[in-house]
C-alpha positions as CSV (number, residue, x, y, z in Angstrom):
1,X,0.0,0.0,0.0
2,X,3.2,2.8,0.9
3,X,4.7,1.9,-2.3
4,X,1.0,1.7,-4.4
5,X,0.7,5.5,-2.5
6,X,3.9,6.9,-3.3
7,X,3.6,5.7,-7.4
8,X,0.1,7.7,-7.4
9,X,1.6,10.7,-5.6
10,X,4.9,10.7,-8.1
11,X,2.3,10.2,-11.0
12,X,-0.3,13.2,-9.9
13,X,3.1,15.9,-9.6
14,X,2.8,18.5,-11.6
15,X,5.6,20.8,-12.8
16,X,6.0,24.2,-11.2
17,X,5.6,27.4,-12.7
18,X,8.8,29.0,-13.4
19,X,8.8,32.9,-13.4
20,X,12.3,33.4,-14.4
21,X,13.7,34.4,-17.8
22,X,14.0,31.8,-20.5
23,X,17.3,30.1,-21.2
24,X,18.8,29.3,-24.7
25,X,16.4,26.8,-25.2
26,X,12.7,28.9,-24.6
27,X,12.6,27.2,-21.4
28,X,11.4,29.6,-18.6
29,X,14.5,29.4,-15.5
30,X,13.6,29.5,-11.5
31,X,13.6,32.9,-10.6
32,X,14.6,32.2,-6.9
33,X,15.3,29.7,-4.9
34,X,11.8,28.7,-3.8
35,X,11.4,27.8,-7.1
36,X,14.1,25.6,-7.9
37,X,14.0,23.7,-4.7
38,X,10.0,22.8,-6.3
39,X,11.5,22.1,-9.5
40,X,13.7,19.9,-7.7
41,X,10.9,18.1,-6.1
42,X,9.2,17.6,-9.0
43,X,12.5,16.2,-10.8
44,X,12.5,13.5,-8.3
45,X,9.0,12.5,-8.8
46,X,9.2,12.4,-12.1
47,X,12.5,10.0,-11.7
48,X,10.1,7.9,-9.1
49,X,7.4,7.0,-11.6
50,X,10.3,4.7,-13.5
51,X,12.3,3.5,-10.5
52,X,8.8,2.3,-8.7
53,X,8.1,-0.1,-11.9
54,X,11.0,-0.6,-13.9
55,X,14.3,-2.2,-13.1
56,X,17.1,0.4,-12.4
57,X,20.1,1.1,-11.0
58,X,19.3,2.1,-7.8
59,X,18.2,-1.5,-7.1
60,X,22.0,-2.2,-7.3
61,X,24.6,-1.8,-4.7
62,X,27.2,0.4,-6.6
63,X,30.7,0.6,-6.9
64,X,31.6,1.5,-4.2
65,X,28.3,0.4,-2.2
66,X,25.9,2.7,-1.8
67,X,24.7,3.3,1.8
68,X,21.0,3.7,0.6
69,X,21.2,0.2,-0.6
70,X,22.3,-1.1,2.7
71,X,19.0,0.7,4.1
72,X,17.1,-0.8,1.7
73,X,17.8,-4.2,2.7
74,X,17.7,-3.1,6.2
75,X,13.9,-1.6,5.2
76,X,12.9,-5.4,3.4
77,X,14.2,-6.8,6.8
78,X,11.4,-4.8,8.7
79,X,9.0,-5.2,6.7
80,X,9.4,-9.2,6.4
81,X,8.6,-9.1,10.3
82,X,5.2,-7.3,10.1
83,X,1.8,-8.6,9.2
84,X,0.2,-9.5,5.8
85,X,-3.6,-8.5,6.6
86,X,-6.6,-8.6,4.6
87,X,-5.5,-10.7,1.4
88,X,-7.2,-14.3,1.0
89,X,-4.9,-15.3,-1.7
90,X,-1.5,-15.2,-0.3
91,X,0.0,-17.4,1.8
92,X,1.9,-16.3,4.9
93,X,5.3,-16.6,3.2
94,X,4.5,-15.8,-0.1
95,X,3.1,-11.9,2.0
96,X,5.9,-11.6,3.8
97,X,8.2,-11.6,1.1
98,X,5.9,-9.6,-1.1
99,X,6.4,-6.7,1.6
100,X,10.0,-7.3,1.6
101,X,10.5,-6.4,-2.1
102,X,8.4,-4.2,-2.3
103,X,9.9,-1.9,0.8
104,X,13.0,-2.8,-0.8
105,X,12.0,-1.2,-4.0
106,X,10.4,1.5,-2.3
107,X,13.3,2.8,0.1
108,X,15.7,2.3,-3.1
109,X,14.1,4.0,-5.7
110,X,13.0,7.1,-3.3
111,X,16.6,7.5,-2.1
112,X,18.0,7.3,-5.9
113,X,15.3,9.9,-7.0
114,X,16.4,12.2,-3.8
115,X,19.8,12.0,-4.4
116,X,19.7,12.7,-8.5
117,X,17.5,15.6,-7.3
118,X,20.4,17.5,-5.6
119,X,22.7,17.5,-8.6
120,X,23.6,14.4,-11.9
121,X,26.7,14.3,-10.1
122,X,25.8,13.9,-6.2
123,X,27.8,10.4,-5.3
124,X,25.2,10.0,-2.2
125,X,26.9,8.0,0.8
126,X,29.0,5.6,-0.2
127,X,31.4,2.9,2.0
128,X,34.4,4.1,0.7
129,X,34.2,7.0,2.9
130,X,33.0,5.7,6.2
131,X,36.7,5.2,8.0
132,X,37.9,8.0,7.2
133,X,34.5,9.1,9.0
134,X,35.3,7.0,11.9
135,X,38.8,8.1,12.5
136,X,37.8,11.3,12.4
137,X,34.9,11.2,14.8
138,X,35.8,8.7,17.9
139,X,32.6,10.6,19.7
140,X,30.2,11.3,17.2
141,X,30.6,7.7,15.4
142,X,29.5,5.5,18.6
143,X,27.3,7.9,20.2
144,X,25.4,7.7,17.1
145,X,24.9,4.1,16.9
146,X,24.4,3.2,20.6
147,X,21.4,6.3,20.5
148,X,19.7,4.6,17.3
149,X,19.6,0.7,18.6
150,X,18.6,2.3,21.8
151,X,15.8,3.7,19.8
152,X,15.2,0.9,17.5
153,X,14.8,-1.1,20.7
154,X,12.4,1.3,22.2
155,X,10.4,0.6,19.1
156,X,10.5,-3.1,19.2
157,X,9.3,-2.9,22.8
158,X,6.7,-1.3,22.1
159,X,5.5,-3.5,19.0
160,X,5.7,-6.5,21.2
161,X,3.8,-5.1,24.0
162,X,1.2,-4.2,21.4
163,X,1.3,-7.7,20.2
164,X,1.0,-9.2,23.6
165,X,-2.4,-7.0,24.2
166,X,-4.0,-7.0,21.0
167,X,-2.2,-9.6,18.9
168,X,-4.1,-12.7,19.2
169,X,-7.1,-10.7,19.4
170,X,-6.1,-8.9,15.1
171,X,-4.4,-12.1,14.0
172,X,-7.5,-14.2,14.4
173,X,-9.8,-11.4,13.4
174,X,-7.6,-10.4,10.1
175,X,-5.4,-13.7,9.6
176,X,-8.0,-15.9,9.6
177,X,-8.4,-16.0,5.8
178,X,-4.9,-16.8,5.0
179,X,-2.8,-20.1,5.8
180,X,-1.1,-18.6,8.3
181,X,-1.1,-19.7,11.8
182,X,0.7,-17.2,13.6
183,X,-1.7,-15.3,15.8
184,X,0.2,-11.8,16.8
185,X,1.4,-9.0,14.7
186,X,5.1,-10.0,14.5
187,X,6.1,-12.6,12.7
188,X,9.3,-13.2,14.5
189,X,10.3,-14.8,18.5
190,X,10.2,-11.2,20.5
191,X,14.4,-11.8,20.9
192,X,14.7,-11.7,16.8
193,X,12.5,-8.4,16.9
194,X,14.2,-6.8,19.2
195,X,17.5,-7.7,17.8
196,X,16.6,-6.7,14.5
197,X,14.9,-2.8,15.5
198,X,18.4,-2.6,17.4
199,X,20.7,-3.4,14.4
200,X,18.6,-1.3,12.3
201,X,18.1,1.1,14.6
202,X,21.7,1.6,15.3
203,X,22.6,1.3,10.9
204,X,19.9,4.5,10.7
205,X,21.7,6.4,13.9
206,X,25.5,6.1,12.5
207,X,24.1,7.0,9.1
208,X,22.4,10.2,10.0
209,X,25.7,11.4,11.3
210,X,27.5,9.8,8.6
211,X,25.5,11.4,6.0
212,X,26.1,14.8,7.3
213,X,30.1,14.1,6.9
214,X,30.2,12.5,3.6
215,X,28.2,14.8,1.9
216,X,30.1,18.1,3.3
217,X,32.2,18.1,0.0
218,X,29.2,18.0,-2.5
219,X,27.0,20.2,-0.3
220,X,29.8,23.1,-0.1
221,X,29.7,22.4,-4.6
222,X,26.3,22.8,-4.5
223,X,26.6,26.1,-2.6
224,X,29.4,27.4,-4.8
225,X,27.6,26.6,-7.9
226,X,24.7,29.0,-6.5
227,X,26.7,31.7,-5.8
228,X,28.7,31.5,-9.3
229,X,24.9,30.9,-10.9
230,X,24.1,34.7,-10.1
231,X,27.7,35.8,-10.9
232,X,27.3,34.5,-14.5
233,X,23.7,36.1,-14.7
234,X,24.7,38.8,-14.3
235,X,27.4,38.8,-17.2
236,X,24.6,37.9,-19.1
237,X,26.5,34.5,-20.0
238,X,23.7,31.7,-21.1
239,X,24.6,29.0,-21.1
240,X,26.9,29.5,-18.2
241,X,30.2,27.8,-17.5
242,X,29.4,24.3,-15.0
243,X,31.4,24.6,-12.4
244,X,32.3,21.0,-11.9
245,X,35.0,21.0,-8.9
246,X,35.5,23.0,-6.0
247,X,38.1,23.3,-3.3
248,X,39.0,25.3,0.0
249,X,42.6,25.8,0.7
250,X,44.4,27.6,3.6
251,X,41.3,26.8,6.0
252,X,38.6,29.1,3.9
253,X,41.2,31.5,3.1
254,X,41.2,30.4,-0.8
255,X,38.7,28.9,-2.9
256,X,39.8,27.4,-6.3
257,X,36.7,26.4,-8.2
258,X,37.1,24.5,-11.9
259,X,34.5,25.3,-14.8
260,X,34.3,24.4,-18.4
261,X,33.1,26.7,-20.6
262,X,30.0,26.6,-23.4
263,X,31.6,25.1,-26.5
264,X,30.2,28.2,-28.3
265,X,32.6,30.6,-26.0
266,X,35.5,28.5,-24.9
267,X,38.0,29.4,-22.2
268,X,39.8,31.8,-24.0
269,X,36.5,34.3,-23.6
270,X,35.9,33.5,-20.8
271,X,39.2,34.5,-19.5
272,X,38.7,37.8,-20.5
273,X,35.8,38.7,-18.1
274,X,38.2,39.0,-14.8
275,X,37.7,42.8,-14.6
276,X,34.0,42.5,-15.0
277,X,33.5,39.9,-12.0
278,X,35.8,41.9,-9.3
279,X,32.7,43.9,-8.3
280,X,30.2,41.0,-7.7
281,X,32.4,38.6,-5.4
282,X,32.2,39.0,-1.9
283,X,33.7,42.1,0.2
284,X,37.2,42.2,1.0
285,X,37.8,39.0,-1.8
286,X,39.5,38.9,-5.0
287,X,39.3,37.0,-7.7
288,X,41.0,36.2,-10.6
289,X,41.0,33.5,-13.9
290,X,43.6,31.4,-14.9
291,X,43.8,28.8,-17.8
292,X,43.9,25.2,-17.2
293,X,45.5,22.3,-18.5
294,X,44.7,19.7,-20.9
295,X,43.9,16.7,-19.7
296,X,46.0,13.4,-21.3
297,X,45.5,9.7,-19.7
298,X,48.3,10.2,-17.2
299,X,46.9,13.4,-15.9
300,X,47.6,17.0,-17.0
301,X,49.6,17.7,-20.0
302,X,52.1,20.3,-19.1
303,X,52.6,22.9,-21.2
304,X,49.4,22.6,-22.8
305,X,45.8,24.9,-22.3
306,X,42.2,23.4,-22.2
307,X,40.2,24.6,-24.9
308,X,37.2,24.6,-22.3
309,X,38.3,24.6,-18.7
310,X,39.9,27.4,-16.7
311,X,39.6,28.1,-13.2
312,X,38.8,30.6,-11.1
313,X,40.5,31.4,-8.1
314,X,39.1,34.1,-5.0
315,X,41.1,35.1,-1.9
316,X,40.7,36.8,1.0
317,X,42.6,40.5,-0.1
């Protein structure tokens, strides 16, 4: 029924009405902010009517795994321990597992849609950055995971005393048109729930911190390619150069930040524009633009300039 309700919700979206000026394409822009973060939550149900139905990535692990998957499987987990209610046709088992693939599904397909929505290039959380994450946070790490299995047992408790006033009482009013002949709401012993809330439990606590970490880099993109967004507009450059790579040197006190320019202009155009953007970075910075290399299979080609990418560097004057 959550995933049935969430494919009917992604379905019914409409797209927002943009107010901005048109880009090169006679496609009206977001005009602010409020209107881009609904564009983006319309992007993400639009990629949600596919992923619900159709086999996709996001039903994949990744290279290198994908934390959302792990929840995913964590979520089918779950769901395999509630009830099937209501359905003469299916068998305990066959129930069960039906719920399991389809929270599976569900919890994988929402998080891909989410994490496209943010940017093409968002990498999500992914397990090739959780030691660094550990070393770094000796505090954070554990106190995170002992506060969710703590709360994933809380929940479990409370399930189980549900099921001990109520559960024979809704499996033999609800089950009783099924095979099954397990009377409570569980399906598992109350030791295998328990355990199970607490591992989950403690997964969703150390990835809520973890999260927050291993997206730092991509966030801090994200808000650079904001601030650059109304630099270009007001140069009056459409298309605008992507920014595709940013980085914070000397503890804030640079930024370096890597575009590549519209085929149509090229770097070399670009280049020329330092004088023009002075004014519209932030007080007390300066900025200038400098060519970049060409990029060969063994790295940068010395010597050489990029027909398209140049960077831009700002410091604190």
């Amino acid at each position: 029924a959550v995933w049935l309700a969430f494919g009917v919700a992604a379905w019914m979206m409409q797209p927002p009405i943009l107010t901005g000026k048109k880009d090169s394409y006679g496609y009206p822009a977001a005009a602010n902010p409020a209107e881009e973060r609904k564009m983006s939550r319309y992007q993400a149900g639009k990629a949600l009517r596919a992923s619900l139905l159709l086999p996709v990535s996001d039903l994949l692990p990744g290279l290198p795994v994908r934390a959302a998957w792990v929840s995913s499987l964590a979520t089918a987990g779950l769901a395999y321990l509630l009830p099937v209610i209501g359905n003469p046709h299916l068998t305990s088992s066959a129930g069960h597992i039906l719920d399991a693939v389809f929270a599976f599904v569900l919890v994988a397909a929402l998080t891909g849609a989410l994490r496209r929505a943010k940017g093409p290039d968002n990498p999500g959380v992914r397990f090739d950055t959780w030691r660094g994450y550990v070393a770094g946070h000796r505090v954070m790490a554990p106190l995170s995971t002992i506060t969710g299995a703590l709360l994933g047992g809380a929940i479990a408790f409370a399930l189980l005393v549900l099921d001990a006033r109520f559960g024979p009482h809704f499996g033999a009013k609800e089950l009783s048109a099924t095979t099954s002949t397990h009377p409570g709401l569980v399906l598992a012993a109350p030791s295998t729930v328990l355990l199970v809330f607490a591992v989950v439990g403690a997964w969703l606590g150390f990835l809520a911190a973890w999260s927050r970490v291993a997206t730092a880099q991509f966030a801090e993109l994200t808000n650079a390619r904001a601030q650059w967004k109304y630099r270009w507009s007001s140069l009056k450059f459409d298309p605008a150069p992507a920014l595709v790579d940013h980085q914070v040197l000397a503890s804030g006190a640079v930024l370096v930040d890597t575009f590549d320019a519209p085929a149509s202009l090229g770097a070399v155009e670009l280049l020329k524009n330092e004088p023009r953007l002075a004014p519209l970075v932030n007080t007390g910075e300066r900025v200038a633009l400098l060519s970049s290399s060409e990029e060969g299979p063994l790295g940068s080609v010395p010597g050489s300039r990029s027909a398209i990418r140049f960077r831009a560097v700002t410091w604190t004057a």
